[in-house]
C-alpha positions in Angstrom: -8.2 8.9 0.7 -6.4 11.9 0.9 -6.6 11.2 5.0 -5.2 8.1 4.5 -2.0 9.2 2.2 -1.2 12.1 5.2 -1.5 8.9 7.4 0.9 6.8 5.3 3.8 9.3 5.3 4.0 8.5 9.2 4.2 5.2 8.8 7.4 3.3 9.4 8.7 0.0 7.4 9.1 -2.4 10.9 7.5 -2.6 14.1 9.2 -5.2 16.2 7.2 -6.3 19.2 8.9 -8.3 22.3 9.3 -8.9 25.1 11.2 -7.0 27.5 12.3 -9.6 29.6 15.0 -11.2 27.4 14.4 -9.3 24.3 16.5 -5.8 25.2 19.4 -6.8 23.5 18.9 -8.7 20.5 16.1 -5.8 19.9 19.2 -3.2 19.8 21.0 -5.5 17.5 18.0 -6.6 14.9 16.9 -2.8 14.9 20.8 -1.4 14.2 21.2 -4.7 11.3 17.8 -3.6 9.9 18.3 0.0 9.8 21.3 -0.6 8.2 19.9 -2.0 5.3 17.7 1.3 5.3 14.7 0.2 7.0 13.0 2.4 9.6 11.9 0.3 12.5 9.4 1.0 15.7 9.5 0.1 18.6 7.6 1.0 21.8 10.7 2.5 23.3 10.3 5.2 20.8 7.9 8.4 21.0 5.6 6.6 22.9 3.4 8.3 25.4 3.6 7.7 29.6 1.3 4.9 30.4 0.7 1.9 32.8 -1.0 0.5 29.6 0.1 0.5 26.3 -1.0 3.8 25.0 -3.3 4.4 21.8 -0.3 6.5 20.4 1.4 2.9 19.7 -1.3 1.1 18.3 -1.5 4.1 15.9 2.0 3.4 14.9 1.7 -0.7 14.8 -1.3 -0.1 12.3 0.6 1.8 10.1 4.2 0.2 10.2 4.6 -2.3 6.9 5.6 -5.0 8.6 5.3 -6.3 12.2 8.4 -8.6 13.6 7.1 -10.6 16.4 10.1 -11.8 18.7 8.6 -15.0 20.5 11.2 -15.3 23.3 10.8 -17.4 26.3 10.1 -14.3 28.1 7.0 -13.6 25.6 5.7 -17.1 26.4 6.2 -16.7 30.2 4.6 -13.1 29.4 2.1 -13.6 26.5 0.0 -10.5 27.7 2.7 -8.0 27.6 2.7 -8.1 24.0 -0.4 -9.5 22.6 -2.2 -6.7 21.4 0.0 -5.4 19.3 0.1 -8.7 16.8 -3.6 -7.8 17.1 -3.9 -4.9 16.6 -1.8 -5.5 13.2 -3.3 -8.7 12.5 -6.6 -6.8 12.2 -5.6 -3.5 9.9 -2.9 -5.6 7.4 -3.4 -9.1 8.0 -1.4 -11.8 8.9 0.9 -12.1 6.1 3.0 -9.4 6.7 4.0 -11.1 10.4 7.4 -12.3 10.8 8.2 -15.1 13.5 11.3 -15.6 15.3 11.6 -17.9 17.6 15.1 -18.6 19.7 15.0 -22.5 19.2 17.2 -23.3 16.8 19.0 -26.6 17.5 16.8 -26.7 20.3 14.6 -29.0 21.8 11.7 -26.2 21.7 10.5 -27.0 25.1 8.7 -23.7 25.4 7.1 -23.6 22.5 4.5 -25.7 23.3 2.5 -23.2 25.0 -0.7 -21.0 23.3 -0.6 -17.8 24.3 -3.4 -15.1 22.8 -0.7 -14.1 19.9 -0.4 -17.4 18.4 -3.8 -17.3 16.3 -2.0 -14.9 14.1 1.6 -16.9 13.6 0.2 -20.3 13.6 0.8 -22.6 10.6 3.5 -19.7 9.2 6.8 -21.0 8.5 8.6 -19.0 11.6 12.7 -17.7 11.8 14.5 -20.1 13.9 17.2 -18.0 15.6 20.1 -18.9 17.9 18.8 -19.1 21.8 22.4 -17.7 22.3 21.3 -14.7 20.3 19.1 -13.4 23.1 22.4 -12.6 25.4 24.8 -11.6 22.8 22.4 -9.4 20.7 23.6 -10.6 17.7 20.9 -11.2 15.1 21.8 -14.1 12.3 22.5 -12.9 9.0 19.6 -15.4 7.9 17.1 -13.4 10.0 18.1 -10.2 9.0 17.9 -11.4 5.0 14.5 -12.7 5.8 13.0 -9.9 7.9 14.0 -7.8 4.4 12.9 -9.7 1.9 9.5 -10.1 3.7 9.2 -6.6 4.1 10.5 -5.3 0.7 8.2 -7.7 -0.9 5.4 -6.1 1.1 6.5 -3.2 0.2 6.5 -3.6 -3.4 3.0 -5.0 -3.5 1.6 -1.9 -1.7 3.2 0.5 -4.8 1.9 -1.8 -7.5 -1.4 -1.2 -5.8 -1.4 2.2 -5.6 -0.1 2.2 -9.4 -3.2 0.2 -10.4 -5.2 2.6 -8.0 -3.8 6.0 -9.9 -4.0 4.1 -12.8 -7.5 3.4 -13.0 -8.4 6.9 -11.4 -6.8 8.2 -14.7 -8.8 6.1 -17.0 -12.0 6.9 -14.9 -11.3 10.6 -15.1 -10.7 11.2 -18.8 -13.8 8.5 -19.2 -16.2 11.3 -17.5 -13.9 14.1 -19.1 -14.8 13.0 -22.6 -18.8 12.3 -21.6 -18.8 15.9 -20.3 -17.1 17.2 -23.5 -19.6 15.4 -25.5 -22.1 16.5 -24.1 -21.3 20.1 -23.9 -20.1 19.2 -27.8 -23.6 18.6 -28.6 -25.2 21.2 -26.9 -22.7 23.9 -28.9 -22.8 22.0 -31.9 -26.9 22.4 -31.9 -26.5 26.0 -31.2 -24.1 27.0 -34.3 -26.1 24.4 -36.6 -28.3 27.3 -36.9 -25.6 29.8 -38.7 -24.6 27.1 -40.8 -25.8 25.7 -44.0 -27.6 22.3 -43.8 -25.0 20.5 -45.8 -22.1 22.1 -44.0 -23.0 21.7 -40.5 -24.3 17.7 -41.2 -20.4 17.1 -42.4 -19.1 19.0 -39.9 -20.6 17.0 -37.0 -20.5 14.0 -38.1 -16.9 14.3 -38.6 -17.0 15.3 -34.9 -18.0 12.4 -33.7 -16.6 10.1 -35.7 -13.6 11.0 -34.3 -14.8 11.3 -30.7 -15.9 7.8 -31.0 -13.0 6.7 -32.3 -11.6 8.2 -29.2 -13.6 6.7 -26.7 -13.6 2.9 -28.8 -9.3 3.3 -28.8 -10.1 4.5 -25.0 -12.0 1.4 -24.1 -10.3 -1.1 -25.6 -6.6 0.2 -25.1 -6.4 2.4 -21.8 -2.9 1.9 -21.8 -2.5 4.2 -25.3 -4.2 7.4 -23.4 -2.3 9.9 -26.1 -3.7 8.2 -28.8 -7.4 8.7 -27.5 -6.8 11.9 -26.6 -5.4 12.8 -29.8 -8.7 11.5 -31.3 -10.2 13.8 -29.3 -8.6 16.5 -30.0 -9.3 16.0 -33.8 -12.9 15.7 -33.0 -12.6 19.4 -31.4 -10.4 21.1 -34.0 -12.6 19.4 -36.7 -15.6 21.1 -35.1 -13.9 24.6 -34.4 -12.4 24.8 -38.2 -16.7 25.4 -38.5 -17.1 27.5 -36.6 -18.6 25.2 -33.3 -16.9 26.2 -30.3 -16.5 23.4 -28.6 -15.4 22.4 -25.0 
């Protein structure tokens, strides 16, 4: 767990794969619109290591990223090779719904997509961002695309800290679940012990006192984890109770 966290602190929000054909200058415009808006975005002309192939150092960093962009140009259909491990390679650590598709057919007759390249498994039946063909020469990415590249990703986004939430969350129940079964056990163990410098009557009040109030602590715990200083307040109680006796408790 701990691995993974490290991990996630290298991660960035975007990785935008495309192709390199026809894709160089809308990739400089998407990646300055996004960044803008205060995304950090990968690419594989960044810190990427010297290689014929693509290098492990990039699927590394396409497993990680949030979200993966995938530009389906003409030149990734003439191309689908050149870029078909990388949807892959997400596809298969997040999934498939955090892919975005933009395809450069908008008014268009989309002639070339038709074709079924190796990618398309993990876009098909996704509604897909229809951009301007002209876009590809200008390097001008739509407003539209932009807005729907960063509400995809901030939604991702937002999922992955409610689950980490409910993750810590229950962690924190668990923990003061085995806290207070260790406590009574150690409780009982003392309380045993001192039972023997105390009068019969005494020491029968003082520990059932005790754990009246630890059970009421663990009930409250069980049945409203949300209200932890309420339980542990119980708790407390139950260990003060038991000290005012003289029982040491842990």
């Amino acid at each position: 767990m701990a691995f993974k966290f490290l991990a996630s602190m290298d991660a960035d929000d975007i990785f935008i794969s495309y192709s390199r054909a026809d894709c160089s200058a809308y990739l400089n415009g998407l990646t300055a619109a996004l960044s803008a808006k205060g995304f950090s975005c990968f690419t594989d002309r960044l810190g990427t290591d010297a290689d014929p192939l693509p290098p492990k150092t990039l699927f590394r960093k396409v497993r990680l990223c949030k979200t993966l962009v995938l530009l389906a140009s003409p030149g990734a259909f003439a191309r689908p090779d050149a870029i078909a491990e990388e949807p892959c390679e997400f596809a298969t650590a997040s999934g498939t719904a955090r892919i975005v598709c933009i395809s450069f057919d908008q008014d268009d007759d989309k002639a070339y997509w038709s074709a079924n390249p190796p990618w398309y498994p993990f876009v098909e039946g996704k509604a897909r961002e229809r951009e301007a063909p002209g876009a590809l020469k200008t390097g001008e990415p739509s407003l539209s695309i932009v807005e729907a590249i960063a509400e995809t990703s901030n939604y991702m986004k937002s999922k992955d800290r409610l689950r980490r939430y409910r993750n810590l969350a229950l962690a924190l129940v668990i923990g003061l679940t085995a806290v207070g079964v260790i406590a009574a056990a150690f409780s009982a163990v003392e309380l045993k012990r001192a039972g023997e410098a105390m009068t019969e009557v005494a020491k029968q009040g003082a520990i059932a006192d005790s754990r009246s109030l630890a059970n009421q602590s663990q009930t409250h715990l069980s049945e409203h984890p949300e209200d932890l200083p309420t339980s542990l307040s119980l708790a407390v109680s139950a260990m003060k109770k038991s000290w005012d006796h003289g029982i040491h408790t842990v």
